[in-house]
DRENRO-520807 format. One record per residue: residue number from 1; residue in one letter; x negated, y, z negated of N, C-alpha, C, O, CB in turn. Coordinates in steps of 0.1 Angstrom, whole numbers, padded with zeros to 4 digits. Atoms other than C-alpha are relative to their C-alpha. Glycine has a CB too. Example, Ala and Ser with C-alpha at 12.3 -4.5 7.8 and 13.67 -1.06 7.14 Angstrom:
% residues 2
+-----+---------+-------+-------+-------+-------+-------+-------+-------+-------+-------+-------+-------+-------+-------+-------+-------+
| num | residuo |   n_u |   n_v |   n_w |  ca_u |  ca_v |  ca_w |   c_u |   c_v |   c_w |   o_u |   o_v |   o_w |  cb_u |  cb_v |  cb_w |
+-----+---------+-------+-------+-------+-------+-------+-------+-------+-------+-------+-------+-------+-------+-------+-------+-------+
|   1 |       A | -0009 | -0012 |  0000 | -0123 | -0045 | -0078 | -0009 |  0012 |  0000 | -0019 |  0012 | -0007 |  0010 |  0000 | -0012 |
|   2 |       S |  0009 | -0011 |  0000 | -0137 | -0011 | -0071 |  0008 |  0011 | -0008 |  0003 |  0022 | -0009 | -0004 |  0005 |  0014 |
+-----+---------+-------+-------+-------+-------+-------+-------+-------+-------+-------+-------+-------+-------+-------+-------+-------+
% end
This chain:
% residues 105
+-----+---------+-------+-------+-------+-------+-------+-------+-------+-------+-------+-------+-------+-------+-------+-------+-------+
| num | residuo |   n_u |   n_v |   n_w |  ca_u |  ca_v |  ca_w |   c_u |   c_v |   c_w |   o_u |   o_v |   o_w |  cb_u |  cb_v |  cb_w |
+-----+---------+-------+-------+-------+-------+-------+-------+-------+-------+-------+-------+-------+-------+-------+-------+-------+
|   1 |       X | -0009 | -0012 |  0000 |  0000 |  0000 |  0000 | -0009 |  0012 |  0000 | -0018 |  0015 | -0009 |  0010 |  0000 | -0012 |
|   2 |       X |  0008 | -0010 |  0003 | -0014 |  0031 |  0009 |  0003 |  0012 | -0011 |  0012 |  0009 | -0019 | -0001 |  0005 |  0011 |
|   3 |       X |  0000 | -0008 |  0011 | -0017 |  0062 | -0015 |  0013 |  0010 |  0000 |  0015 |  0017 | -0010 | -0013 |  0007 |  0000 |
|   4 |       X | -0009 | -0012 | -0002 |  0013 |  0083 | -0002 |  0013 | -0010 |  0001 |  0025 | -0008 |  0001 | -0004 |  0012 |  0016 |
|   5 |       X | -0015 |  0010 |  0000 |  0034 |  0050 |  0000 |  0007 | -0002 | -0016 |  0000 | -0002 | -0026 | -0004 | -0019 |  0007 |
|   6 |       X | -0005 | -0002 |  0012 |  0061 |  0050 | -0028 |  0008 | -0014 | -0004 |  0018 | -0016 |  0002 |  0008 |  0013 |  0000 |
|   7 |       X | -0014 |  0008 |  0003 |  0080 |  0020 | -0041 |  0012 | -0002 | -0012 |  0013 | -0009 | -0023 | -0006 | -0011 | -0001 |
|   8 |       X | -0013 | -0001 |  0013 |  0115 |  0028 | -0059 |  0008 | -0011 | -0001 |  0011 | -0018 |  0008 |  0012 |  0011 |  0003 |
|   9 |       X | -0008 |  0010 |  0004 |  0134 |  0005 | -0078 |  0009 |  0003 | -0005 |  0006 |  0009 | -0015 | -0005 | -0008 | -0007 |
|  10 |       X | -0006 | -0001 |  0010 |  0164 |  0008 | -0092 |  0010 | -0010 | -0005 |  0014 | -0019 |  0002 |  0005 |  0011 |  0001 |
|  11 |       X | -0003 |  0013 |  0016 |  0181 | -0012 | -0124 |  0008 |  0003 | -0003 |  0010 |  0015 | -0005 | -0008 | -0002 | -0015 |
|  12 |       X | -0011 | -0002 |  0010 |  0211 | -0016 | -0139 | -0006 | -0006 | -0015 | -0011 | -0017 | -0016 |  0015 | -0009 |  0006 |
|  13 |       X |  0004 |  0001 |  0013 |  0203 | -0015 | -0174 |  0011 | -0006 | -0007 |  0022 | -0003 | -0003 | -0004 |  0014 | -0006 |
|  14 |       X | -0010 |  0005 |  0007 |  0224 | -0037 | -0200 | -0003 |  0006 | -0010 | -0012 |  0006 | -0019 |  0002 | -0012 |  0000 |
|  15 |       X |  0000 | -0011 |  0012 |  0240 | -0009 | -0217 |  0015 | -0003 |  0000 |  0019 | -0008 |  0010 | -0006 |  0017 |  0003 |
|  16 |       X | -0016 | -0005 | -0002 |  0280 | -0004 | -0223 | -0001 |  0009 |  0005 |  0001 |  0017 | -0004 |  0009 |  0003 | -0010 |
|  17 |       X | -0008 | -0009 | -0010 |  0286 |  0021 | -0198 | -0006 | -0004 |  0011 | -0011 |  0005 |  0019 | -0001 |  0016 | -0003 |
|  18 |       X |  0009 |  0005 | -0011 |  0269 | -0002 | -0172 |  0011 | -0007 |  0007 |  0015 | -0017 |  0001 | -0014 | -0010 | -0004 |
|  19 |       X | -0009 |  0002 | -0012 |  0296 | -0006 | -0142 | -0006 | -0013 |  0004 |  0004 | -0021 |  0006 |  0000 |  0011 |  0012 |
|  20 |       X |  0005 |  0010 | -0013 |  0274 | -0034 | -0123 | -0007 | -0016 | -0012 | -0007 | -0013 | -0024 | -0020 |  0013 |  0013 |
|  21 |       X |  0008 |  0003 |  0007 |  0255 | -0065 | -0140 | -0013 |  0001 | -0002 | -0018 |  0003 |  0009 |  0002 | -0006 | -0001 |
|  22 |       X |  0013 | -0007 |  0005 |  0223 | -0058 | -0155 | -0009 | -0009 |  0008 | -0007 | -0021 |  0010 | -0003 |  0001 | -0017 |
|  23 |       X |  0010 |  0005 | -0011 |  0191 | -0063 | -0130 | -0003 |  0007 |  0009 |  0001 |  0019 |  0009 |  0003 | -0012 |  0007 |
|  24 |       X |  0010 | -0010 | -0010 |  0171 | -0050 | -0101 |  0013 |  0002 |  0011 |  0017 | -0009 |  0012 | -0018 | -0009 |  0008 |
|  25 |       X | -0008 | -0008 | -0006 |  0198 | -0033 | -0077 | -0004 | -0001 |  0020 |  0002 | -0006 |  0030 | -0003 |  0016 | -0008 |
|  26 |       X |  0005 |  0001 | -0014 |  0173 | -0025 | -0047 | -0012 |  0005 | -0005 | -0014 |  0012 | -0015 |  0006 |  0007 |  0012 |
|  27 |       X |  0011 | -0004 | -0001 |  0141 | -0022 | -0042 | -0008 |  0007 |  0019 | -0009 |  0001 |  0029 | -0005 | -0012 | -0006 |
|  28 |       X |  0002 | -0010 | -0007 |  0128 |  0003 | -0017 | -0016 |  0006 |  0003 | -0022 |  0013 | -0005 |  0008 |  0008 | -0004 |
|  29 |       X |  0011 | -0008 | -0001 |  0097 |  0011 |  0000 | -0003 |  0007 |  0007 | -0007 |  0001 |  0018 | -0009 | -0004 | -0002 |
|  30 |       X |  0005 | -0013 | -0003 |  0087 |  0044 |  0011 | -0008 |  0009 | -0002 | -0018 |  0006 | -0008 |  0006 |  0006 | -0001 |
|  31 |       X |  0016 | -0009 |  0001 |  0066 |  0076 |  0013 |  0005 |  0010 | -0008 |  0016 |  0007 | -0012 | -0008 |  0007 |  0016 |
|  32 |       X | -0004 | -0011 |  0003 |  0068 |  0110 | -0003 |  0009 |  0004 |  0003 |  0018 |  0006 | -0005 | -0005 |  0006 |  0000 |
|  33 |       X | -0007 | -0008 | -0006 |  0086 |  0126 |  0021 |  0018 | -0010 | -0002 |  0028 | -0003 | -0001 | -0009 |  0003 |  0016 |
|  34 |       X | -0008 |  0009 | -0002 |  0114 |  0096 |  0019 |  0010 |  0001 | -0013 |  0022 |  0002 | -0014 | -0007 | -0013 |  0004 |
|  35 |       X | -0004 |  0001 |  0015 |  0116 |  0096 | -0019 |  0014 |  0003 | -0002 |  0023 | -0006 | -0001 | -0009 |  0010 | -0009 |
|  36 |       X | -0012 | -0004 |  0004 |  0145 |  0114 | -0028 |  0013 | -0006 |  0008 |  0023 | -0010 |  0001 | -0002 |  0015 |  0003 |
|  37 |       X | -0010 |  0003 | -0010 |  0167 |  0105 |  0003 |  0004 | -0014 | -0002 |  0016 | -0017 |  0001 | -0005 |  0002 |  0015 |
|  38 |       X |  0002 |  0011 |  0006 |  0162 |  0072 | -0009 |  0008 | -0005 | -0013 |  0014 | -0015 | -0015 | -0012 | -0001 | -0001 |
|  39 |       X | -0003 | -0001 |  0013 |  0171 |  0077 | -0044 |  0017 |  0003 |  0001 |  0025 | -0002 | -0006 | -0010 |  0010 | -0007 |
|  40 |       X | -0014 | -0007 |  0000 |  0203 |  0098 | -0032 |  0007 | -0011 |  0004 |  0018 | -0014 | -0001 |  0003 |  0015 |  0009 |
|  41 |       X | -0016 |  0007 | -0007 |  0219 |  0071 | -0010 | -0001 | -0010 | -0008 |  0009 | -0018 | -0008 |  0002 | -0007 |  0018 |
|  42 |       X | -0008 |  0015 |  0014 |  0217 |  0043 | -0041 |  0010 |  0008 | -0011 |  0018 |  0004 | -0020 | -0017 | -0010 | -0015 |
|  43 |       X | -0013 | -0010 |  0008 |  0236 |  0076 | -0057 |  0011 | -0002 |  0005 |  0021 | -0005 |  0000 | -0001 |  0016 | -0001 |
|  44 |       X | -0016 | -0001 | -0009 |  0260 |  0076 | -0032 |  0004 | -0014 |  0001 |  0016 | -0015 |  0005 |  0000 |  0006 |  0017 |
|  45 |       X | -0008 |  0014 | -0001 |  0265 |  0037 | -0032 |  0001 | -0008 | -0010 |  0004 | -0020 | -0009 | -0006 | -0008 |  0008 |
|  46 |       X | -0001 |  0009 |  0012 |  0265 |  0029 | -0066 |  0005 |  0007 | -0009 |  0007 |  0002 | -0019 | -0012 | -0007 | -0005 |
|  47 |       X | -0005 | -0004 |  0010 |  0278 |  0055 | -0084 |  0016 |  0011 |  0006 |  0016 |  0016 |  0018 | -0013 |  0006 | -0008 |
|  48 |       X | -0015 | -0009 | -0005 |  0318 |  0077 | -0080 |  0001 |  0010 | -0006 | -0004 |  0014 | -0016 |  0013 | -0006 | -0002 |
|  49 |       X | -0002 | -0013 |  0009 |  0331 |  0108 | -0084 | -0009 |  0013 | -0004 | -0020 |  0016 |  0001 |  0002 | -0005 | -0013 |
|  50 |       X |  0009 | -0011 |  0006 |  0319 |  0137 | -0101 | -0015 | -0004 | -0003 | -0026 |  0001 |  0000 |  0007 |  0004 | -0014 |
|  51 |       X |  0011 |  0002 |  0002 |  0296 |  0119 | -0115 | -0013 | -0002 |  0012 | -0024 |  0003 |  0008 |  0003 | -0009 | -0007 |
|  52 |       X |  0005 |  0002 | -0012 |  0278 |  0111 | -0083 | -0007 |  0016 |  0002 | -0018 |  0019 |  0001 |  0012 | -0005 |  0010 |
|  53 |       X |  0005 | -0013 |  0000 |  0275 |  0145 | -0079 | -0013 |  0007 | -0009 | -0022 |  0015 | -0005 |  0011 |  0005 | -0003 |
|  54 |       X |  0007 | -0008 |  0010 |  0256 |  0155 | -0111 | -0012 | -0010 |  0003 | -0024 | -0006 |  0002 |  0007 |  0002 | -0016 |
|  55 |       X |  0016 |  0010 |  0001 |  0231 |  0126 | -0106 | -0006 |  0005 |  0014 | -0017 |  0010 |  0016 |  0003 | -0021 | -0001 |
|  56 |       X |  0011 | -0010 | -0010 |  0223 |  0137 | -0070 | -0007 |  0010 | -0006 | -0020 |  0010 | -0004 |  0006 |  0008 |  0011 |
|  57 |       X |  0009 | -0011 |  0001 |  0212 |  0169 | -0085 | -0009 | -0005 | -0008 | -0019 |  0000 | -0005 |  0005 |  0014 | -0004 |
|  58 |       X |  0009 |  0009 |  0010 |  0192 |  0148 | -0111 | -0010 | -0003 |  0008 | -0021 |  0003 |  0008 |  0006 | -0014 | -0005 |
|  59 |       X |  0013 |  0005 | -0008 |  0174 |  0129 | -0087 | -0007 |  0005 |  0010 | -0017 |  0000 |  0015 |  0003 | -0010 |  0004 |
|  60 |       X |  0009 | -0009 | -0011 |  0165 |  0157 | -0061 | -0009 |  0011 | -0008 | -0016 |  0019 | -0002 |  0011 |  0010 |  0010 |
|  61 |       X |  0007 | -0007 |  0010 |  0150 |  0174 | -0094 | -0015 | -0011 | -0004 | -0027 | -0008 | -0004 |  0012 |  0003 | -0015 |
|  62 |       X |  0009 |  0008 |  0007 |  0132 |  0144 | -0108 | -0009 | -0003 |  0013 | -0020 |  0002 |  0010 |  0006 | -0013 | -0010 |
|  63 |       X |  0001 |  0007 | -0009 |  0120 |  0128 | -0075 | -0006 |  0011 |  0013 | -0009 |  0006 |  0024 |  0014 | -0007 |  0001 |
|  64 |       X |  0001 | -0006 | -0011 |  0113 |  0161 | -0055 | -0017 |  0003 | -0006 | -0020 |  0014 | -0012 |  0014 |  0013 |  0005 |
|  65 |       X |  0012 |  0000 |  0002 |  0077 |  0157 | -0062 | -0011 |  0007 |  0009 | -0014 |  0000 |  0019 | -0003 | -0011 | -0002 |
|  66 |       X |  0014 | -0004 | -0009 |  0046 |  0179 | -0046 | -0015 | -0007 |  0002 | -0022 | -0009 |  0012 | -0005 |  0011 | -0006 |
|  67 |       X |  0010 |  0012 | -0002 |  0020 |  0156 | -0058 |  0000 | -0009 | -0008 |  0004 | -0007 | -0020 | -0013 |  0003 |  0002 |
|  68 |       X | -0006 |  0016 |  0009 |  0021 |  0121 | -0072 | -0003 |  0002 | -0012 | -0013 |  0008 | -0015 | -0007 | -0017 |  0005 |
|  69 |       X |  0005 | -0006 |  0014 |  0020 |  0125 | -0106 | -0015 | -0010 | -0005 | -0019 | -0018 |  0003 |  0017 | -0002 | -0015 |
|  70 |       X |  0013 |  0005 |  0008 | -0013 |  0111 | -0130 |  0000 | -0011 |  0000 | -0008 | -0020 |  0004 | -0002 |  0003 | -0012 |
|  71 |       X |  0000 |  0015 |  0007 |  0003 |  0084 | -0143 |  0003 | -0009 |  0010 |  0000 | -0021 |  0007 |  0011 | -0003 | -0011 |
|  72 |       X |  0001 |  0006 | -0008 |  0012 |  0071 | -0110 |  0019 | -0004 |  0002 |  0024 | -0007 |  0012 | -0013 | -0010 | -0004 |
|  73 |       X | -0015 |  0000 |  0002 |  0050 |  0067 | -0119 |  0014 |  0009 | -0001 |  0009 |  0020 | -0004 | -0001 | -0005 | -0008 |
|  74 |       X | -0004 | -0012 |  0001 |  0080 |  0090 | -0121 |  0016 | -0011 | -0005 |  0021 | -0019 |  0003 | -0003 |  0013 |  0016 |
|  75 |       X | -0017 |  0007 |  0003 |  0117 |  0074 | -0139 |  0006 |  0012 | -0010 |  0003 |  0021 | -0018 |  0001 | -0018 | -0010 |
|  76 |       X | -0016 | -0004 |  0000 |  0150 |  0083 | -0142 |  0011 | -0008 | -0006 |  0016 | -0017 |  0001 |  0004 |  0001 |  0013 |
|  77 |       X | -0012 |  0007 |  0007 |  0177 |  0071 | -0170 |  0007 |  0009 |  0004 |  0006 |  0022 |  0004 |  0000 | -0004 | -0016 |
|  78 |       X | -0014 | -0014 |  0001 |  0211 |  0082 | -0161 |  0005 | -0013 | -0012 |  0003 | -0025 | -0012 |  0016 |  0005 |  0021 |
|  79 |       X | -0002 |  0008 |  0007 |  0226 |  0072 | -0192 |  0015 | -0007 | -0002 |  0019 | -0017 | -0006 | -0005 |  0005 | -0008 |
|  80 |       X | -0014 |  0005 | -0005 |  0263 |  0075 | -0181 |  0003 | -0012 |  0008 |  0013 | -0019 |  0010 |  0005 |  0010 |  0008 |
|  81 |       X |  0000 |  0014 | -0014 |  0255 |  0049 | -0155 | -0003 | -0014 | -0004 |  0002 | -0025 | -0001 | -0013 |  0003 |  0013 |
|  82 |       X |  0009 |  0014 | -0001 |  0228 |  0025 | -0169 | -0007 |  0003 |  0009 | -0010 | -0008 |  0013 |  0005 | -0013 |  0003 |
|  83 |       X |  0009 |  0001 | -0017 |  0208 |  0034 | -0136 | -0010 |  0003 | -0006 | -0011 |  0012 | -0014 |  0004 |  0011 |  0014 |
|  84 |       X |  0015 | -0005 |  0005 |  0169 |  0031 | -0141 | -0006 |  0005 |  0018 | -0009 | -0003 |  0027 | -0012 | -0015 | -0010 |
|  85 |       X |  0009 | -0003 | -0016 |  0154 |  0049 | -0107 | -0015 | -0001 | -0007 | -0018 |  0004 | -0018 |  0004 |  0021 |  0009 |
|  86 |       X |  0016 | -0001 |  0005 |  0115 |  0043 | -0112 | -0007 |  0000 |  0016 | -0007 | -0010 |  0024 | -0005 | -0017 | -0012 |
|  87 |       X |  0010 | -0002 | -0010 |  0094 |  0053 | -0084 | -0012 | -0002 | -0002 | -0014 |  0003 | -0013 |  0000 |  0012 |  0005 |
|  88 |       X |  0011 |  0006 |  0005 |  0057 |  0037 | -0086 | -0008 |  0005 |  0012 | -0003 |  0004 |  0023 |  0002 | -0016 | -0004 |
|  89 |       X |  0007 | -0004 | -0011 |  0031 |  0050 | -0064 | -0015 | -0018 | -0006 | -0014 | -0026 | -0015 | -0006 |  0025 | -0003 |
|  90 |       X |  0007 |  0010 |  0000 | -0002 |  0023 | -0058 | -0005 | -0002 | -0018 | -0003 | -0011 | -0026 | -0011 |  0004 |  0012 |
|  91 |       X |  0007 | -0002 |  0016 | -0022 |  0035 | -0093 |  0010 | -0003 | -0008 |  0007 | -0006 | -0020 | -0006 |  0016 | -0005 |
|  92 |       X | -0007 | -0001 |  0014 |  0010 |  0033 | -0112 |  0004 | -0015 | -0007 |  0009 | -0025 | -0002 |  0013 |  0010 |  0002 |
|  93 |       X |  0000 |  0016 |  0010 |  0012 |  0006 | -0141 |  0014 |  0004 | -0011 |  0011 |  0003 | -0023 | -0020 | -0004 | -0013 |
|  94 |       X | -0008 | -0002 |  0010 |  0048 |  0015 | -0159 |  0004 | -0015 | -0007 |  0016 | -0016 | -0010 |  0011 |  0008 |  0005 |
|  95 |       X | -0002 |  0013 |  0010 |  0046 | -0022 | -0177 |  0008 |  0006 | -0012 |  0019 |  0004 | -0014 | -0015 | -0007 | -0005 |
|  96 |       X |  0000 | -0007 |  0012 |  0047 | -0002 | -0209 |  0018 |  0004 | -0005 |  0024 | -0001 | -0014 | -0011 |  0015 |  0005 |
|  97 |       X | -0011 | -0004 |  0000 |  0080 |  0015 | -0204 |  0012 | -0007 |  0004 |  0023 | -0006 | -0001 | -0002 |  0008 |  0005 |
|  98 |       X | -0010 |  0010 | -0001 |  0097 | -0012 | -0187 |  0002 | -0012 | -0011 |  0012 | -0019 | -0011 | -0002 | -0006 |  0013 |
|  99 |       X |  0002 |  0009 |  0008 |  0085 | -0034 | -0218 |  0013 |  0005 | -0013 |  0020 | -0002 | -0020 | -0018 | -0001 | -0004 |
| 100 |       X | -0008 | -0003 |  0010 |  0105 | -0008 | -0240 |  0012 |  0004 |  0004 |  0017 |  0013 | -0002 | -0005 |  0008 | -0009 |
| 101 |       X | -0014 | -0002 | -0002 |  0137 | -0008 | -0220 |  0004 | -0019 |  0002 |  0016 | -0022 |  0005 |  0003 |  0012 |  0016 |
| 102 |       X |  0000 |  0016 |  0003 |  0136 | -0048 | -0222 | -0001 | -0005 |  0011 |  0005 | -0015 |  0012 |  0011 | -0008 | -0008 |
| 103 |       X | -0004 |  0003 | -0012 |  0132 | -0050 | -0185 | -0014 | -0010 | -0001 | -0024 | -0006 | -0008 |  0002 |  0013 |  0013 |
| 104 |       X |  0014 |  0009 | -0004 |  0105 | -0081 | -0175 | -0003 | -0002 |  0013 |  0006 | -0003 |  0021 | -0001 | -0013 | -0004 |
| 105 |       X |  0005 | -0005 | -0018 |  0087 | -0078 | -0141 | -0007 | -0017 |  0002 | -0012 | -0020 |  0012 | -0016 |  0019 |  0001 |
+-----+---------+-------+-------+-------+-------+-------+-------+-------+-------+-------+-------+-------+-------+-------+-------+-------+
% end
């Protein structure tokens, strides 16, 4: 994977207010420029309503990135949803974080 390639995942989290059952959703791989557009249409296909709405602007905030961040990773709890968006660039190791949302890879 090169350095500008991105791979988003997103999770239904087993939470009560989790519409879907809990597990990996889709996985998605893309570049920078892709990121967001990516992120929006699992908004638009997994989530209704208003709500839908507020999380696009969510994820065109979190996700509209200039340069890949440090850690190599960039997530997103919506908590109304259960939805984990996690974007992982090559360097990024979010073990850590998926270890303390009980997700196992």
């Amino acid at each position: 994977m090169t350095p500008d390639r991105v791979i988003l995942t997103i999770t239904q989290l087993d939470t009560p207010e989790a519409a879907l059952p809990a597990g990996v959703l889709r996985v998605i791989d893309t570049d920078v420029d892709g990121l967001v557009e990516a992120a929006s249409a699992c908004v638009r296909e997994y989530v209704l309503g208003d709500r839908c709405d507020r999380l696009l602007g969510g994820v065109g905030r979190t996700f509209a990135v200039v340069d890949p961040p440090p850690s190599g990773f960039v997530a997103l709890i919506n908590k109304p949803t259960g939805l984990l968006f996690l974007a992982t660039w090559p360097w990024g190791h979010p073990e850590r974080l998926l270890q303390q949302l009980g997700i196992t890879t």
